[in-house]
Structures are given as C-alpha cells and as structure tokens.
N, C-alpha and C positions, 0 to 999 in steps of 0.2 A: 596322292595315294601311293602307299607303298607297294613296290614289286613283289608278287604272290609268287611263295615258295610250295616246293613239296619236297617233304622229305623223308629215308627210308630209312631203316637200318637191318642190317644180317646179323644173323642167327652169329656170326663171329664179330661181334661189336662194331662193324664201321657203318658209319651212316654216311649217309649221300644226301647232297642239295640241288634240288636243280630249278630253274628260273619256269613257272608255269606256263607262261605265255609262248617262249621263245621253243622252249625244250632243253636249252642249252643247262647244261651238267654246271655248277659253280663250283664247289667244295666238296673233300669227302674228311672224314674225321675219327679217328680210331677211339671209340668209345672206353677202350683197355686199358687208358691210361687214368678214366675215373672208376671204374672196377669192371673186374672180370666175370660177373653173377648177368645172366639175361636180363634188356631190357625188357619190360612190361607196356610202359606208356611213353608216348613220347605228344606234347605240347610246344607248337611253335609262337610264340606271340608276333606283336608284328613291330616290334619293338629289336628283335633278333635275338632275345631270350629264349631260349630252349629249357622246358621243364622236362624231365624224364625220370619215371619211376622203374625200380628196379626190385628183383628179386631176393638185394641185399635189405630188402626192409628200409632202403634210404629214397627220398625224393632230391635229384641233381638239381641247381638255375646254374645254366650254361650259357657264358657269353658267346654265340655265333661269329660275333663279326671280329673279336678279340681272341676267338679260339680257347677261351678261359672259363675253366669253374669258378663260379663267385661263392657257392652255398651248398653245403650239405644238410639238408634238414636229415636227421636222423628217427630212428623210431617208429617208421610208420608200420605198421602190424596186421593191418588187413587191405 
C-alpha cells in the first residue's frame, strides 16, 4: 500500500505535501513556475501524479516525485 498524502496549495501558488499518517511535512512546490492564474482543482493519484486544474482554462499532469510537468492539456472552457 502506498503512503497516503494530503496536500494543499495558497491563494500564492505554493503547494504543500505532507505524509497523513505521520504529520510530517515532505515537500513544498511553487506552483508559478507552471502559471500564475489561480488553482481550481487539484487531484493526487497514487501513482504521485498531480492533476490540477486552473483558471487559465488549461488541466496540469505533474510529476510529484520528479518535480516535473509532463502535460498541458489545453482548452478546457468550463
């Protein structure tokens, strides 16, 4: 079984991870460098992919444990 996260992000784009069981804080991640428009959604899988939808009309897939954007899907509209 994979280790269960929670994670948050602020009104100034940095998201935070932290281990659910322990409490213990892991990562934090400045959302500003895939854009500056407010998140919307955010989706963790358990794979450590991060989906987050945003107010620029795009859906992010963010590598968590690579610290990397793989995918911009573009276009979404509502």
């Amino acid at each position: 079984m994979s280790p269960q996260r929670v994670i948050s992000c602020s009104m100034g784009g940095e998201l935070r991870v932290w281990d659910i069981e322990s409490g213990k804080y892991i990562k934090k991640y400045d959302l500003n460098t895939f854009t500056t428009d407010p998140i919307t959604t955010l989706k963790l899988s358990d794979g450590g992919i991060l989906f987050m939808g945003c107010k620029d009309s795009n859906v992010y897939k963010i590598d968590m444990i690579k610290g990397k954007l793989n995918i911009v899907y573009e276009g979404h509209w509502s």
